[in-house]
N, C-alpha and C positions, 0 to 999 in steps of 0.2 A: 080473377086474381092474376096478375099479371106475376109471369114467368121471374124466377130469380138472376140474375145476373153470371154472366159463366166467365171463369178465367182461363187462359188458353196457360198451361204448363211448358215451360221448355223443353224439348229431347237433349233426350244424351249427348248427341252430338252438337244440337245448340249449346249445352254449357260449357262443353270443351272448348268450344271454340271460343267462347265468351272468356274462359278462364285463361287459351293461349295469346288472343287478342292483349289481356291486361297487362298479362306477362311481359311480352315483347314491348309493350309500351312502359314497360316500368324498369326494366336495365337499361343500366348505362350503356353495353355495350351494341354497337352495331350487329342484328341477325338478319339474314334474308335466306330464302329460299330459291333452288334453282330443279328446273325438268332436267331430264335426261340429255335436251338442246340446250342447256344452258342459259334459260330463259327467266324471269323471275317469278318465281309465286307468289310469295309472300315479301314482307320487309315492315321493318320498325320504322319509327319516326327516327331513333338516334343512327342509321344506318342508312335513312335517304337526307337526313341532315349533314351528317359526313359525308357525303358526295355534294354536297351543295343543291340540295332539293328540298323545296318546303313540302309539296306533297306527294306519300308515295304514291298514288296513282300516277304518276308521271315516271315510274321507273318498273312498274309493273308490266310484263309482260318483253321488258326488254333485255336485249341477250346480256348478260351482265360483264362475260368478259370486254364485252366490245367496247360497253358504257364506261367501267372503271379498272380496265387492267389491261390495255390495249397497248400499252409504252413501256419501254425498261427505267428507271431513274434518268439515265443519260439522251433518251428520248426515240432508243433504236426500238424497231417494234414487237411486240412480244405475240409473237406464234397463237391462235389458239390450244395448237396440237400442243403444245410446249405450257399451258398450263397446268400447275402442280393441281389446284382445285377442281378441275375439271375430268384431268389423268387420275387422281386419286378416287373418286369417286365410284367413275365407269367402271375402275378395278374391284370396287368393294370396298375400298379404304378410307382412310384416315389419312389426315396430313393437318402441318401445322409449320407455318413458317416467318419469318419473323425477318429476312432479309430484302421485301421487296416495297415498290409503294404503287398505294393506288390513284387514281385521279379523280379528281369531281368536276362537276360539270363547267365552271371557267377555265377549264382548260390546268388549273395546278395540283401540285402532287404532292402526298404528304404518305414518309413512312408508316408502314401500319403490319399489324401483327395479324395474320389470319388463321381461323382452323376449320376445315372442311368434314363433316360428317354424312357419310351416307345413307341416305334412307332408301331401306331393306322393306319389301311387305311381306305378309303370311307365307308369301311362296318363294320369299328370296331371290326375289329378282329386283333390280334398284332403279327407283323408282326417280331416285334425284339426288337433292343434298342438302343442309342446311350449312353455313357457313357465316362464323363468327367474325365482326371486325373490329380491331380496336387501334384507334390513333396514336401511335406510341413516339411523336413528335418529341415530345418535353422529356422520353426517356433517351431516346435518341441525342438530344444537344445537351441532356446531364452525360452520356456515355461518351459524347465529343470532349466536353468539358474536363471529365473525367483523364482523358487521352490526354488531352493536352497537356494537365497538370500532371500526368505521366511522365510524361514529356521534356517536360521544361524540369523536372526533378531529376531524371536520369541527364538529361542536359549540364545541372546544376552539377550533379556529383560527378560526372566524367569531368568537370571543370578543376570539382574541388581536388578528386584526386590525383589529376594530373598536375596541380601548385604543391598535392603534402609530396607528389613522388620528384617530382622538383625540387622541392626541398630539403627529403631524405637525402638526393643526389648531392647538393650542397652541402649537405653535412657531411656526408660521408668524405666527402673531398674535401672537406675542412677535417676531419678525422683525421683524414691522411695525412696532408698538411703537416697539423701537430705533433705527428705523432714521427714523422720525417724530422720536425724541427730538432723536436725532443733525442731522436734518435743523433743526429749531428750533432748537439751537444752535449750529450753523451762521450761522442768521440773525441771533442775538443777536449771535455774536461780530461777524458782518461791518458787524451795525449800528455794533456799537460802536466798533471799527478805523475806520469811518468817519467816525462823530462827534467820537468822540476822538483819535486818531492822526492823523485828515485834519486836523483842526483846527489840531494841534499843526504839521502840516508845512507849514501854507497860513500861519500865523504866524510860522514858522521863513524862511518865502521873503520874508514881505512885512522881517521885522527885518535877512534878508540883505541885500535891495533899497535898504533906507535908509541900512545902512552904507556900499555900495557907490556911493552918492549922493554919503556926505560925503567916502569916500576917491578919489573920480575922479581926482584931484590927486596919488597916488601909485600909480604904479605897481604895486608889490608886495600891498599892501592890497586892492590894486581887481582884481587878479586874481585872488587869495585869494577873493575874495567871488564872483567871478564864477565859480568851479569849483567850491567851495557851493553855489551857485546850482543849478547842471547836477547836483551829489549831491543834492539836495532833487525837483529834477526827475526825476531816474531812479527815485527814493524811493515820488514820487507814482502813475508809472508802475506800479512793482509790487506798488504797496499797493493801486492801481486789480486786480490783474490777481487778487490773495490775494482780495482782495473779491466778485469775481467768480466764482472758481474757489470761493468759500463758499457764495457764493449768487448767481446771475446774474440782474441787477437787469434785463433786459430778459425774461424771467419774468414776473415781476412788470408792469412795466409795456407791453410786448410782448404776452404770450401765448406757449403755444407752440411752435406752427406756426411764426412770428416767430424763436421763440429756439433752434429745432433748425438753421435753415437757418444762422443765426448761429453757430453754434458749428460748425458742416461748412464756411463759409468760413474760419472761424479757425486752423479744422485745416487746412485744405488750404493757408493762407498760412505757417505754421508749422510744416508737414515740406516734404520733400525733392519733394514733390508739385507745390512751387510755381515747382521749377527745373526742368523739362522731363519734369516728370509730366503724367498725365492724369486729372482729375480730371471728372466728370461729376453733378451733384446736380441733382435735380426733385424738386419739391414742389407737389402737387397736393390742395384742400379742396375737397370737395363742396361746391357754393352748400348753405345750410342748416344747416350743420353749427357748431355754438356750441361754444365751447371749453369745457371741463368749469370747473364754478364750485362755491363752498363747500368747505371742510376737505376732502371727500372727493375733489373736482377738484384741490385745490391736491397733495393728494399721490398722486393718478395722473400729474398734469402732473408731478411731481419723480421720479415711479419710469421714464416714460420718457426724460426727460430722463438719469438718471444712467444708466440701459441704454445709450444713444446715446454718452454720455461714456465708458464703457465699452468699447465696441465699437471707437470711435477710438482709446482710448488702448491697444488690442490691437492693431490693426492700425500705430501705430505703433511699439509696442514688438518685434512677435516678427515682423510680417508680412514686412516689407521690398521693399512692394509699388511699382512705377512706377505703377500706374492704381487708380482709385477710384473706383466706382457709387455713388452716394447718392438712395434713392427713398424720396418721402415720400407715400405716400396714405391720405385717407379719403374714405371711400365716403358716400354721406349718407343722411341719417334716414331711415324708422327704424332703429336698430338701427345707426346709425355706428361704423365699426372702424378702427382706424389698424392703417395695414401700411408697416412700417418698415423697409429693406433696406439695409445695407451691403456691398459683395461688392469684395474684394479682390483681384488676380494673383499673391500673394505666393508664399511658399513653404509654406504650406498647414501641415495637422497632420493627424495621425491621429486616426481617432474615438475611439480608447481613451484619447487624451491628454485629447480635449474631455470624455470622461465619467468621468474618477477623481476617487475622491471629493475629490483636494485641488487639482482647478481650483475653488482657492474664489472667482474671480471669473468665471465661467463659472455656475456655482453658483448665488451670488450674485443675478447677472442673470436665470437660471431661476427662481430665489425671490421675484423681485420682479416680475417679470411671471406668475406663479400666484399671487401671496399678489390680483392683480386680476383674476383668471379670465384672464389672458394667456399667451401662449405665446412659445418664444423657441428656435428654429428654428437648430442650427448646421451646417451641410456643407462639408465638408472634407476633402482628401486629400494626402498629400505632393507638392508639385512642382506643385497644381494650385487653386491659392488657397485661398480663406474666401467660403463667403457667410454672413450671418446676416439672419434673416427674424423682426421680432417683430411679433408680432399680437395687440393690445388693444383690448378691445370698451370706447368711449366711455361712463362709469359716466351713470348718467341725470342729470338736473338736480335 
């Protein structure tokens, strides 16, 4: 009877190896093995394909930095001592780097991401490495791509923002402009209200006066004239007050330090401040300090000035404050700054009211203390007053 047929079993170690075999051929990414010489052991098909080799036997056995890591990108030569994979290993280590490229066998080079594991045996001592590769080519020119369109955006915006600050600049000196225009016509009208309007009412009173001379002798007539009189008088009153509020002829002839304190008493006698308010004003000049003179002085003196007028006529409008801080200081040469503070009790506002775009008088006064390198400071909370703090650097002589 002839013998049955025998099948020979794998060992253990044959399946492993069968099952590490499959393994390495079935990821995508490049692995190979190195000795303690840096030599190859092992290697996948996708990791002597990436080197430009069809079969690994052709790469088996050869030193691996020599074969594929022997150049720096720029083509200077790269150490063996000086390799991370190599260095990491010997140590015991791990390494993983992502900054270098390797080469294949025509001689080109292609970024790639490596990680170096060492292998330890039962006694702990290291026996080699295994070391992963992966071509990170297309991640690399998405990461350039990437830059660039960095690039060309932060490009784009340093472009755009120097045409909107360009344009602010333009505006702001059309601001100016305007607001010079306005201010000069200002002065024309008030001249002229003066010279002529005043004229007319200083002749209307003296032609009232003589009528009222020959009528003394009647009654009727001679009171008639004397309450024309008192209408020419109030006349003059407010045509004083139009003239003033166009152009404040103590300005002019003041200064002013002069004309700010003048105008914080006028305020304080003309609200609710001057019946059992508290009003508090100081005004303090450094010895030294000259008041700004020429075109350029005449209208920083009118831009703080109409800030000041501004900030009173807030504070009487929306404040509805009992007490009133008024501080007026400059510091002295060189470099004189006035620092100009109104601070209210009122009922305050929120910061988001002070900053929408259409407090255009809030605005306004910020535009007109930057259009003079100044600044114009507003603090404020519901329930808890108003301060305002403006601070402008005295323009030179």
């Amino acid at each position: 009877m002839p013998a049955a047929p025998t099948t020979t079993q794998p060992t253990a170690p044959d399946a492993w190896s069968t099952q590490l075999q499959l393994l390495l051929a079935s990821t995508g990414e490049g692995i190979y093995g190195i000795d303690n010489e840096g030599r190859c052991t092992f290697i996948n098909h996708a990791a002597a394909a990436m080197l430009g080799h069809q079969r690994t036997e052709a790469v088996l056995g050869q030193n691996m930095h020599a074969l594929m890591h022997h150049s720096h990108a720029d083509g200077r030569h790269y150490a063996e001592a000086d390799c991370p994979i190599l260095k990491a290993f010997r140590q015991g280590e791990s390494c993983r780097i992502d900054s270098e490229v390797m080469w294949r066998a025509d001689g080109s080079s292609f970024p790639a991401e490596y990680s170096s594991y060492p292998i330890i045996d039962d006694g702990g001592v290291v026996q080699g490495a295994v070391v992963t590769v992966v071509d990170i080519s297309e991640r690399k020119r998405a990461e350039a791509l990437l830059h660039q369109s960095h690039e060309e955006l932060e490009r784009r915006v340093d472009e755009r923002t120097a045409e909107l600050s360009q344009a602010l600049a333009q505006l702001r000196e059309l601001s100016a402009h305007l607001e010079s225009v306005r201010e000069d016509e200002r002065s024309r009208i008030a001249r002229e209200i003066h010279d002529e309007l005043g004229a007319l009412l200083v002749a209307l009173k003296m032609d009232v006066g003589f009528v009222a001379k020959r009528v003394a002798d009647q009654p009727e007539p001679h009171g008639k004239c004397q309450r024309m009189g008192s209408l020419i008088d109030t006349a003059v009153d407010k045509l004083g007050r139009i003239i003033t509020d166009l152009r404040p002829s103590i300005l002019d002839h003041q200064g002013l330090w002069a004309a700010l304190e003048w105008q914080a008493q006028e305020f304080i006698e003309s609200s609710e401040l001057s019946c059992g308010g508290i009003a508090d004003v100081r005004v303090h000049v450094a010895a030294g300090v000259q008041e700004p003179s020429g075109p350029q002085g005449e209208r920083w003196e009118m831009a703080v000035f109409r800030i000041f007028q501004e900030l009173l006529s807030n504070v009487a409008r929306h404040a509805q404050a009992k007490s009133l801080r008024i501080r007026l200081y400059v510091d002295g040469p060189p470099g004189a700054t006035l620092h100009l503070e109104v601070t209210d009790d009122g009922i305050g506002a929120a910061a988001a009211a002070l900053d929408h775009p259409r407090s255009y008088g809030v605005q306004g006064m910020r535009e007109r203390a930057a259009h003079f390198g100044g600044r114009l400071q507003i603090v404020s909370s519901p329930g808890r007053g108003t301060s305002a703090r403006l601070t402008m650097r005295l323009p030179s002589p």
